[in-house]
C-alpha positions in Angstrom: 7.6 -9.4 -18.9 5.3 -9.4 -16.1 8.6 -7.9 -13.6 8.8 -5.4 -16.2 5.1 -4.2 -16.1 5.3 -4.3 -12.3 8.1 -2.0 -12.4 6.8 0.0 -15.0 3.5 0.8 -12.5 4.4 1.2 -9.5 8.0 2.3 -9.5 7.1 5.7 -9.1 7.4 7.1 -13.0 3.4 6.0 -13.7 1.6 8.0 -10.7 0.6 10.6 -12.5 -0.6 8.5 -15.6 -4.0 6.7 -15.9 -6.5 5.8 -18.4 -10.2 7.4 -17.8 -11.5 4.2 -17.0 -9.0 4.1 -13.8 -9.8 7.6 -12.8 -13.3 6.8 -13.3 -13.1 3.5 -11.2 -11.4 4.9 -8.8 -12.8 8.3 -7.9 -15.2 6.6 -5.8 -12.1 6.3 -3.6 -10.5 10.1 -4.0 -13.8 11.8 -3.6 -14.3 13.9 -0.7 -17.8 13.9 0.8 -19.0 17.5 0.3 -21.7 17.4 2.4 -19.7 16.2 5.7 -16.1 17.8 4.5 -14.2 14.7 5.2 -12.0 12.2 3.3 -14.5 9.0 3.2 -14.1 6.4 6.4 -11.6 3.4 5.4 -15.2 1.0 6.0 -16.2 3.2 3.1 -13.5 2.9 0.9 -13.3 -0.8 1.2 -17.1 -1.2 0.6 -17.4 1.4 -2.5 -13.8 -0.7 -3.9 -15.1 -3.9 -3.9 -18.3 -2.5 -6.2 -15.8 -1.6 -8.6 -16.2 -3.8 -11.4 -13.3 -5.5 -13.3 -12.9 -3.9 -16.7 -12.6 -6.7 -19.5 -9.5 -8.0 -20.7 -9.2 -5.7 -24.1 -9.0 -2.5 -21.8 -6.3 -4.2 -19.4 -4.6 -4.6 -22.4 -4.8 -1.3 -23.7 -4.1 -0.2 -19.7 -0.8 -1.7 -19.8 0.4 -0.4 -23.2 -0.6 3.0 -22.3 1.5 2.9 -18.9 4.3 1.1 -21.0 4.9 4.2 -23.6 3.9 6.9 -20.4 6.7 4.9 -18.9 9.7 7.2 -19.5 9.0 10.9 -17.4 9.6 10.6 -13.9 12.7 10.9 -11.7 13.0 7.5 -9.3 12.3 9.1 -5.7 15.2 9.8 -3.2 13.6 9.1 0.3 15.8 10.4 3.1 15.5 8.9 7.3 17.0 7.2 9.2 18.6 3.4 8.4 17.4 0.7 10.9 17.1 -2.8 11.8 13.5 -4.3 11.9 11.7 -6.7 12.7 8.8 -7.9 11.2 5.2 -8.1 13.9 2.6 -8.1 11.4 1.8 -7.2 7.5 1.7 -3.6 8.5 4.1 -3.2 11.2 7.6 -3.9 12.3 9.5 -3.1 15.6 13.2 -1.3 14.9 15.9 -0.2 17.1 18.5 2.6 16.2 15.9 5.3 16.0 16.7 8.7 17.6 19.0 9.7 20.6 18.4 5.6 21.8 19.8 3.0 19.9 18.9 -0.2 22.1 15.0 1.5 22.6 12.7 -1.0 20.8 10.0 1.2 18.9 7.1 -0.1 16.9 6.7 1.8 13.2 3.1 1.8 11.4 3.5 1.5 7.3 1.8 4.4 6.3 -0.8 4.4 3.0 -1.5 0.4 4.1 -3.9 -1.5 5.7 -2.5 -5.2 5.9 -5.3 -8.0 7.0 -5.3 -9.1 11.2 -2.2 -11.7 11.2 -6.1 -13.8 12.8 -7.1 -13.1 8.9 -6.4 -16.3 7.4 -5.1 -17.1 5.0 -4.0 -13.2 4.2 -2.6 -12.2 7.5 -0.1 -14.7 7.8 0.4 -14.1 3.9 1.3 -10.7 4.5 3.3 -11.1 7.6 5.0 -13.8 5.4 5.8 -11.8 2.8 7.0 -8.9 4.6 9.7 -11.0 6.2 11.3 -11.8 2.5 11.1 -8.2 1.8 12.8 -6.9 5.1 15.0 -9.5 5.3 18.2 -9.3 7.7 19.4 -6.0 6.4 18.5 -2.4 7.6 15.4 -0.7 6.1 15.3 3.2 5.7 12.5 5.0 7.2 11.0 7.9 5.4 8.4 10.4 7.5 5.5 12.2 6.2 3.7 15.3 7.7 2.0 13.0 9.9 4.4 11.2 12.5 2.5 9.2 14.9 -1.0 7.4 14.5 -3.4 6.9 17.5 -1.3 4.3 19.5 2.2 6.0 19.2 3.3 4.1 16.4 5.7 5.7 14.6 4.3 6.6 11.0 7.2 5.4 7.9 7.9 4.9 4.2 9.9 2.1 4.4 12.7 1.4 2.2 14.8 -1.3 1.1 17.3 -1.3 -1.6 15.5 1.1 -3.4 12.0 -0.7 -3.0 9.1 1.0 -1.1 7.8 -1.7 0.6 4.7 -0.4 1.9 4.2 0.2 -2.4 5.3 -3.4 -2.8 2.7 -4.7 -0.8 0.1 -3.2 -2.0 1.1 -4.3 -5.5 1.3 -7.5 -4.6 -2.2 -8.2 -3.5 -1.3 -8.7 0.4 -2.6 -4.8 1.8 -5.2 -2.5 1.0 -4.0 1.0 0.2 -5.4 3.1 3.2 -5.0 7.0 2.7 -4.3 9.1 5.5 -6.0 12.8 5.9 -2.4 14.2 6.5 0.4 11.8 5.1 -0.3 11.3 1.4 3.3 11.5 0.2 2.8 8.5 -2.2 -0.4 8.4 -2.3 -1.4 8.4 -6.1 2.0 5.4 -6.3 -0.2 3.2 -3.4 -3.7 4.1 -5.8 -1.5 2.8 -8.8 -0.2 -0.3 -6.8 -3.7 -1.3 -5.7 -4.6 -1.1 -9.5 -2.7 -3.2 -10.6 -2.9 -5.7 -8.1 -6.9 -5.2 -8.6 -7.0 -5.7 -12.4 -4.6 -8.9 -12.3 -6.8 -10.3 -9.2 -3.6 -11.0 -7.0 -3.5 -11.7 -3.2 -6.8 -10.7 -1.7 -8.1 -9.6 -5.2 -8.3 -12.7 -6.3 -11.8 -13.8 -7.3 -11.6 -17.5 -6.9 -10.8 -16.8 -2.9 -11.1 -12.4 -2.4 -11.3 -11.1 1.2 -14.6 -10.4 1.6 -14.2 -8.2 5.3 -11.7 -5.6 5.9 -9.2 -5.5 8.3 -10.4 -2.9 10.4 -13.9 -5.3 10.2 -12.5 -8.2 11.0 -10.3 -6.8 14.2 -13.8 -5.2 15.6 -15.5 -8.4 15.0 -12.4 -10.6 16.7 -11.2 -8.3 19.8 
């Protein structure tokens, strides 16, 4: 049952589909700031998300049937890239080769829409790293682009793709990255939004309240250079 929710949410049918209570708990995190004209900082979307407070069991419930029945309107995506081997350096980045006019260049590809905890972030770094081994496995992954190709240190920008599977989706969903819009690459944005959801209301990975992260990524790597 609960492989069946998970697919129900985030496989890409569901991202147009919430509750009020999700719009309302999340448009902290879709709001632009009027006053400045900008997207909110990612410190400010990871502060203003961990206000958010849990919404009892009944309306999880209710949640979950809605998105059950909403369940049947959406054609599965078709992403389109290149297909290449990977390797796995962190829980938000891999290093390929096969990419372009060079098939032997090594080239490092960013997840975009994710923020995954330092690999130094125990235990969720080496969760997430962890994790995104199993899902890459030996096989080649397909790399979709956005509008935005490269971040600030050259990294090529991807959807990436693995039998179907958007893994950048998958890891949001399971707990083990923060979903991290982009001002210009917002492809799948409302599908990450939906992932982190879920994960959020089922308190998986590092929403877990027994043991949650408590410092961002981005906090934690300023803190630990």
């Amino acid at each position: 049952m609960t492989r069946l929710l998970q697919k129900l949410l985030w496989g890409g049918r569901l991202a147009r589909h919430r509750l009020d209570f999700i719009e309302k708990s999340n448009r902290p995190l879709q709001k632009r700031n009027s006053r400045a004209g900008r997207m909110p900082t990612p410190q400010e979307l990871w502060q203003k998300s961990h206000r958010l407070p849990t919404p009892p069991p009944l309306a999880i419930l209710l949640t979950l049937c809605c998105l059950i029945l909403l369940s049947a309107c959406q054609n599965a995506p078709k992403p389109t890239g290149p297909t290449v081997q990977a390797e796995v350096v962190s829980g938000q980045t891999l290093e390929v080769t096969g990419v372009g006019d060079q098939p032997t260049l090594i080239q490092r590809v960013r997840l975009i829409g994710i923020e995954a905890p330092d690999v130094k972030q125990r235990p969720w770094g080496p969760q997430a790293k962890k994790r995104l081994e199993e899902l890459v496995g030996k096989e080649p992954v397909l790399l979709e682009s956005d509008v935005e190709t490269k971040d600030s240190f050259d990294r090529k920008l991807a959807y990436v793709w693995k039998n179907g599977v958007l893994l950048n989706e998958q890891m949001v969903a399971e707990g083990l990255a923060l979903f991290w819009p982009r001002s210009l690459a917002t492809k799948y944005d409302e599908r990450l939004e939906q992932a982190q959801e879920w994960a959020r209301l089922m308190g998986l990975g590092i929403w877990n309240p027994e043991k949650p992260m408590r410092q961002s990524p981005s906090e934690f790597r300023r803190q630990n250079r």
